[in-house]
C-alpha positions in Angstrom: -104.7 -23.7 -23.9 -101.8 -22.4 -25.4 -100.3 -23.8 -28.3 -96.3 -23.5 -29.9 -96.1 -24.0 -33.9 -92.9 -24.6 -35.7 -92.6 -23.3 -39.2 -90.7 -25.0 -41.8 -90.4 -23.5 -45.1 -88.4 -25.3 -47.5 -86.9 -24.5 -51.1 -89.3 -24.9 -54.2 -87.0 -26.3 -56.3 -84.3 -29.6 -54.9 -81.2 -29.2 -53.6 -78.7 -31.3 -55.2 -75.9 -30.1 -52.6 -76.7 -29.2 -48.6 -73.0 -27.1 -49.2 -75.0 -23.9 -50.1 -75.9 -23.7 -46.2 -74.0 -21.3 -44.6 -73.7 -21.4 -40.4 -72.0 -18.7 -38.3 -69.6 -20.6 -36.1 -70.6 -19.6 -32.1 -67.9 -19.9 -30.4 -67.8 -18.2 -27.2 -70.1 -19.5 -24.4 -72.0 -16.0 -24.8 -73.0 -16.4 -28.1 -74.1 -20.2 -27.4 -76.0 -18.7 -24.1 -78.2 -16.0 -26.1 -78.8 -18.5 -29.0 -80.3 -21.1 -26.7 -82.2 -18.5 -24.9 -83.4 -17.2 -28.2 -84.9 -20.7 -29.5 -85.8 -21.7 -25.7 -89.5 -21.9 -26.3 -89.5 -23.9 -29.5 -85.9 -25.9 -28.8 -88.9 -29.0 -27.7 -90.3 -29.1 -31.0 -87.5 -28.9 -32.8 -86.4 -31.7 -31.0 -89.5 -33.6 -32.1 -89.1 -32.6 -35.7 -85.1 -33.1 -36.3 -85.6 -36.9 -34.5 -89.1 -37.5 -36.2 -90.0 -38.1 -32.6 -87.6 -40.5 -31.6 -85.8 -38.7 -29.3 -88.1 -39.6 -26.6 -86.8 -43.3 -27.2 -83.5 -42.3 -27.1 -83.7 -40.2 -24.1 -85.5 -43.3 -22.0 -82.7 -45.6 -23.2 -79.7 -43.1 -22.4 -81.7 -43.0 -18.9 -81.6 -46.9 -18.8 -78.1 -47.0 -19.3 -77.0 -44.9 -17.1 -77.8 -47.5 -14.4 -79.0 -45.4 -12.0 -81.5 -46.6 -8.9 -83.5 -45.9 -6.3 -81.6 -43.7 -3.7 -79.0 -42.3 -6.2 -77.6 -38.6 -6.7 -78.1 -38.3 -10.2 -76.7 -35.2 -12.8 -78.3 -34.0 -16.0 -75.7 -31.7 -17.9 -77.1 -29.3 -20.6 -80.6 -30.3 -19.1 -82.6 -27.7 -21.0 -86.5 -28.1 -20.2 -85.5 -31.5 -17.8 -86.8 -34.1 -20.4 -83.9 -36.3 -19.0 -84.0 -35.1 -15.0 -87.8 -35.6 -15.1 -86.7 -39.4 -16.3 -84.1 -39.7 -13.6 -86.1 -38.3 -11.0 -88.8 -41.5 -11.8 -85.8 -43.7 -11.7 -84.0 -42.7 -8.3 -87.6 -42.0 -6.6 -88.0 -39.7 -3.5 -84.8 -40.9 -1.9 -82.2 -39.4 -4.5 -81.2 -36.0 -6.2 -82.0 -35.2 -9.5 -79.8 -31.7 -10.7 -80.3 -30.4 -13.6 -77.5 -28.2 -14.9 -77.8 -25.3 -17.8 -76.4 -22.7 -18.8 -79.7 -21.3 -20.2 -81.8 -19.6 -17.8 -84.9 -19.6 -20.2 -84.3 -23.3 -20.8 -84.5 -23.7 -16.8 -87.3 -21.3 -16.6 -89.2 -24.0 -19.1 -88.0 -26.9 -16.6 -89.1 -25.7 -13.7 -92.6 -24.6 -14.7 -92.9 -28.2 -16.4 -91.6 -29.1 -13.0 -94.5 -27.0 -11.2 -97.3 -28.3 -13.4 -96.6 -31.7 -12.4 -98.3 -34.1 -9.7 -95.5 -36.5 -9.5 -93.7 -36.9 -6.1 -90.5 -37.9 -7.3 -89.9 -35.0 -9.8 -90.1 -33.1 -6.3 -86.7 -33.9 -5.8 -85.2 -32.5 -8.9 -83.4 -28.9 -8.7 -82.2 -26.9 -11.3 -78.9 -24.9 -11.4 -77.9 -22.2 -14.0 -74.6 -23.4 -14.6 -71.7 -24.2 -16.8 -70.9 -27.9 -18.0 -67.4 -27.2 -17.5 -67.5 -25.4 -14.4 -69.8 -27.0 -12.0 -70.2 -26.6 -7.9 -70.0 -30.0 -7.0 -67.4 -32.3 -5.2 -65.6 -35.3 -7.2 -67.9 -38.5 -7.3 -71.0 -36.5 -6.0 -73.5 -38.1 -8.3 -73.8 -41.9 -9.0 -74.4 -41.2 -12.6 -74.7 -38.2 -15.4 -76.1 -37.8 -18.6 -75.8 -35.4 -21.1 -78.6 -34.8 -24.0 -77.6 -33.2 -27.2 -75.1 -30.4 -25.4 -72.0 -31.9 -25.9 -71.6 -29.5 -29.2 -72.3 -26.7 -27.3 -69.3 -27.4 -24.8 -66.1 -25.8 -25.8 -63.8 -28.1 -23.9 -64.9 -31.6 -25.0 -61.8 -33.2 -23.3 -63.6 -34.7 -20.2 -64.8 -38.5 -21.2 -68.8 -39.1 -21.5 -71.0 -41.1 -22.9 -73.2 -38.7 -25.1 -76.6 -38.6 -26.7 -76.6 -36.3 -29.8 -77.8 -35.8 -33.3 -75.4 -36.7 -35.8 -74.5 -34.9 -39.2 -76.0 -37.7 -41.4 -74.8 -38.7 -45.0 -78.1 -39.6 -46.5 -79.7 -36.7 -48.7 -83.1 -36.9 -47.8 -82.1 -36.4 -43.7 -79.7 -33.9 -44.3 -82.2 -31.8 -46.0 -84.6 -32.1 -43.2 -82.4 -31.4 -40.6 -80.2 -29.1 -42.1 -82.3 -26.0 -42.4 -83.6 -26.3 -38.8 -80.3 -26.7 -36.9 -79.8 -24.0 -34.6 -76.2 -23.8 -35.1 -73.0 -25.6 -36.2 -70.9 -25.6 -33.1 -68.2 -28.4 -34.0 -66.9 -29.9 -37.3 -68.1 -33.5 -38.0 
C-alpha cells in the first residue's frame, strides 16, 4: 500500500514575527492552475495538518447547510479530490447530480480514482468537470445548491455572493506559525 508523507521542517530558534515570510502573489489563473497541480498529491494532507483535522467537521457541516436532499442537482466549486461532492452525493442519493467543478486536472484525476475505488452507489452519480469557477457551462438555477471548499482565494473575481468555507489568517502566534510555513500561496490580502 502506498503511502504520502508531509514534511514539515520548522525554524530552530522562535519566531517572534510571522512578517519575515515572504509569498509570491499568483495572480493569473495560470499560475494558480500549475500551483495546485504542483501540490495536487499532498493538497489532502495539508488539509489535515493546517485544520489539525477538523476540516472533515467542517466540510460535513458546510454539506448540512447547504440544505440539500434526496433528488437534488447539486454543485461543488473548486472540488479538488471531491471531499465535499462525495458528501453531497450521500446526501442527494441515486436520484440527483453531484458536479464537481476544478480547474485542476490533477486534483480531478485524484477525484475520480477516489471515485473508482469506491463501492458506494450514490457517489456513482457524481461527475467531474475541469472547469473555471467563474466561467462554468451551466444554465441559471441548474443546481438546488453549491458549495465551495477553501477556493474562494483562488478566484480572481470574488464579486458573485457565496457562502464560503475557508481557512482564515489567524491572529494567535502559535497558529500562525503552524500554518504559515505550509500555505501554498497567498492569493488575497486579509
Amino acid at each position: 500500500m502506498a503511502s504520502l508523507h508531509l514534511s514539515l521542517s520548522f525554524p530552530s530558534t522562535p519566531r517572534t514575527s510571522v512578517s519575515r515570510f515572504r509569498y509570491r502573489k499568483i495572480g493569473c489563473t495560470n499560475e494558480r492552475q500549475a500551483l495546485f497541480s504542483r501540490f495536487a498529491l499532498v493538497y489532502d494532507n495539508l488539509n489535515d495538518v493546517l485544520s489539525l483535522g477538523q476540516h472533515r467537521i467542517w466540510k460535513r457541516m458546510a454539506v448540512s447547510w447547504t440544505g440539500a436532499k434526496m433528488g437534488d442537482n447539486v454543485l461543488d466549486l473548486c472540488c479538488g479530490s471531491g471531499d465535499l461532492a462525495f458528501l453531497l452525493s450521500e446526501k442527494v442519493g441515486s436520484n440527483g447530480k453531484v458536479i464537481g467543478v476544478d480547474f485542476s486536472k490533477e486534483q480531478l484525476l485524484i477525484a475520480s480514482s477516489r471515485h473508482e475505488l469506491s463501492s458506494k452507489e450514490c457517489y456513482q452519480i457524481i461527475e467531474w468537470v475541469e472547469g473555471e469557477a467563474t466561467d462554468l457551462p451551466f444554465s441559471d438555477c441548474y443546481f438546488d445548491a453549491i458549495t465551495m471548499g477553501y477556493g474562494l482565494r483562488n478566484v480572481i473575481d470574488k464579486r458573485a455572493k457565496a457562502s464560503i468555507l475557508d481557512f482564515n489568517k489567524s491572529t494567535q502566534p502559535f497558529v500562525a506559525s503552524v500554518q504559515l510555513p505550509m500555505v501554498l500561496q497567498k492569493s488575497m490580502n486579509t
